[in-house]
N, C-alpha and C positions, 0 to 999 in steps of 0.2 A: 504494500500500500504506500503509495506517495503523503506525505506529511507534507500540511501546508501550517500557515499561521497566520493569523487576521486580527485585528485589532479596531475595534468596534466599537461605537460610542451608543449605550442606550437611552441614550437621551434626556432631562431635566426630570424624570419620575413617572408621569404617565404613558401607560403603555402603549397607549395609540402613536407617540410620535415617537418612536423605536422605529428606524426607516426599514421598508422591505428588503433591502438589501443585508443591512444589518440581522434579520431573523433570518432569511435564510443562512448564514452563513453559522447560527446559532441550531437551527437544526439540522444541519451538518455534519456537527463537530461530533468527536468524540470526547473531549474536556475542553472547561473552562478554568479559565484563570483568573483570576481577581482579588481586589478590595471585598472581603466579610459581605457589608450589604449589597453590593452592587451583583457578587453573586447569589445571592438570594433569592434578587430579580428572576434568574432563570428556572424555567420548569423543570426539575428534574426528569428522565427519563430513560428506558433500557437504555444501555448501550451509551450512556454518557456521566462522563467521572468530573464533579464540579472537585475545586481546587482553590477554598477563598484562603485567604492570608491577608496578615494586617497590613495597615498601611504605611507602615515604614519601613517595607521590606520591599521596594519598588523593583530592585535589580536584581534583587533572587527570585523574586513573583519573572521577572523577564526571561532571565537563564534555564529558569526551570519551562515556562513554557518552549523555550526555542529547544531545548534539549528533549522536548518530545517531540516536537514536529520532527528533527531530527531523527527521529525514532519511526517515524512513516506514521505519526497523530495528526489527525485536523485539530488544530487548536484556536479557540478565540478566547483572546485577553479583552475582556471586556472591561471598558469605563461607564462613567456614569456623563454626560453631554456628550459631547467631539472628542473623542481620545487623541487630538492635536492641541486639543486647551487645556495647558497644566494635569495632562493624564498620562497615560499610558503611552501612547507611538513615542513617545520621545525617549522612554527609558526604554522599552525594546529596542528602539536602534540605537541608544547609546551602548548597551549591553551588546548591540551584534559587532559594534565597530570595536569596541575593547574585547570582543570575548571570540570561541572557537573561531578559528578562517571557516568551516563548514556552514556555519551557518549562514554567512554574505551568501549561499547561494539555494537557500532554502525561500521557497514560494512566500512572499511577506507581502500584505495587502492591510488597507489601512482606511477602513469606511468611514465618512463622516457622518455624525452625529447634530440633534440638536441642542444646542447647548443651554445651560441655565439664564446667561447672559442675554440668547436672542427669545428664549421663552418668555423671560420677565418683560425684554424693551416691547414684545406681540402685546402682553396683558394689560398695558397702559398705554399704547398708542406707536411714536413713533420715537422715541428717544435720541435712539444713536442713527437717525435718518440721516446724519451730514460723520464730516469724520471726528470716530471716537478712538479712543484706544484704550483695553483692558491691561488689568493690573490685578496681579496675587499678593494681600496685603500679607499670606504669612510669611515669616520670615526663618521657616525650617529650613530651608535651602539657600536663602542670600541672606547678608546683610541687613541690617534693619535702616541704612544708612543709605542705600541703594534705592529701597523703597522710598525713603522720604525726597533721594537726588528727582528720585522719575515723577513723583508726585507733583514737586514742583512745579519742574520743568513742563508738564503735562496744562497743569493750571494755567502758568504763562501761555504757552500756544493754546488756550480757550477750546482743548479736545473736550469733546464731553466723555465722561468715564464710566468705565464698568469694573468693580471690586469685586473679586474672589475672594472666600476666606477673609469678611471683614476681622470677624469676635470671636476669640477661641477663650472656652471658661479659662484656659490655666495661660494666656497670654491677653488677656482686655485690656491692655495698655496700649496695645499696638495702634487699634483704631479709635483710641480715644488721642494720642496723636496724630493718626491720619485727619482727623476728623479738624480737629483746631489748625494742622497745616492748612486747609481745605478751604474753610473761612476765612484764616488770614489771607491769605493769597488772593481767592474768587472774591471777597467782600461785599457780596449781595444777596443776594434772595432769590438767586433759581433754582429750580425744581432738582430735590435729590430724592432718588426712590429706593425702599425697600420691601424687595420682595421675598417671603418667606415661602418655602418647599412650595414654590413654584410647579404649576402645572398639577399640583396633588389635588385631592380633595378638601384638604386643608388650609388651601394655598391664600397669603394674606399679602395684599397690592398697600402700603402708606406711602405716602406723596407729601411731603413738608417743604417748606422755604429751607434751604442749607443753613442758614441764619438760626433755625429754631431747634435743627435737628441736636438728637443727642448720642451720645455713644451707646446705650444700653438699646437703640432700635435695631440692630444689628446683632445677630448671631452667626455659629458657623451652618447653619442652615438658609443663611438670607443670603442673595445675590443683591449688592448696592450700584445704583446706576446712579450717577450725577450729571446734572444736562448742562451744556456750556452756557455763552450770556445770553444766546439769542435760543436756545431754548425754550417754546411757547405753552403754555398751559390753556385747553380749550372748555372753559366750565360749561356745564352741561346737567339739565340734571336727575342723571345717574353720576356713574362714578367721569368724571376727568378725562381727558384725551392731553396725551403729554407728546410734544413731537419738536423736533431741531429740524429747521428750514432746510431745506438742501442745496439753496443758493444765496451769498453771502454778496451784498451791494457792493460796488467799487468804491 
């Protein structure tokens, strides 16, 4: 049997926007790889061996699955969004470029996903409709000095933003200085959004002036959007339509 590997994004939680491409390549497999919850998501069935593991074990979660495809397994390493957004494809191939020469030449396919960031900007309108740019406020992996260069720098050029991983219980400091760089810098009153487990049944959409916002609205469950100056709020009444112009006057 030919062993392949695929790296698959299930998208912001509900099942529906899991892309077709992405399931079949799930009932395919012979195992899955992953983050605890994320494999959870999958149905168990004959003929298929789930494989969760925590989450700070991203290059051994990779090794191991590249060393079964190796083995003539179909495998898919499933994320939870776009496994190109702070997930998964990037440690598999970092893993393939430092680890066996075999495996540069094992079948490796890498589906896109919906992510949490475009699921939230759909649920309130049009946010990042001009250009934004996202940002992982934790700081397991870089700098915390890093995060606050790009934060900046970001505010200056008036992107509107998308925040990963604002509030971790045993790190709340982080975006409570995200949050005060954030107002220092922006110094007015546009639309910052948090949206909590997004796309769920549970799913909770708050829309505040950045000015009012506070640190405790953010968990590691919420994805935070912040819309630049020309970010518009359209009241209406039901809930808000929130959208950034897609064309900037001369």
């Amino acid at each position: 049997m030919t062993g392949w590997i695929v790296i698959a994004g299930l998208g912001p939680g509900n099942d529906a926007l899991v892309t077709p491409e992405a399931q079949d390549a799930l009932d395919q497999a012979t195992d899955i790889v992953g983050y605890i919850p994320y494999v959870e998501r999958v149905q168990p069935r004959d003929g298929l061996t789930l494989h969760p593991s925590d989450n700070r074990v991203e290059l051994d979660r990779s090794r191991h699955a590249l060393e079964m495809a190796s083995q003539g397994k179909r495998v898919v390493v499933v994320s939870s969004g776009d496994p190109g957004v702070f997930a998964m494809a990037a440690a598999v191939l970092e893993a393939v470029e430092h680890g066996d020469p075999k495996w540069r030449d094992l079948d490796i396919r890498i589906l896109p996903g919906i992510t949490a960031m475009l699921a939230a900007s759909a649920a309130c309108g049009a946010p990042l409709g001009h250009d934004f740019c996202t940002i992982n406020l934790s700081d397991n992996m870089k700098p915390w000095a890093i995060i606050e260069k790009r934060l900046q720098l970001a505010a200056q050029a008036d992107f509107a933003m998308a925040f990963y991983n604002p509030r971790s219980k045993s790190r709340p400091e982080g975006f409570e200085k995200a949050l005060a760089l954030l107002q220092r810098e922006c110094n007015d009153a546009r639309p910052i959004i948090f949206a909590r487990n997004v796309s769920r049944p549970d799913q909770t959409i708050k829309i505040v002036p950045l000015n009012e916002a506070t640190p405790d609205m953010a968990d590691m469950r919420t994805v935070v959007i912040l819309g630049s100056s020309r970010t518009r709020i359209i009241a209406r009444a039901g809930a808000p339509l929130v959208y950034t112009p897609r064309s900037i006057p001369e």
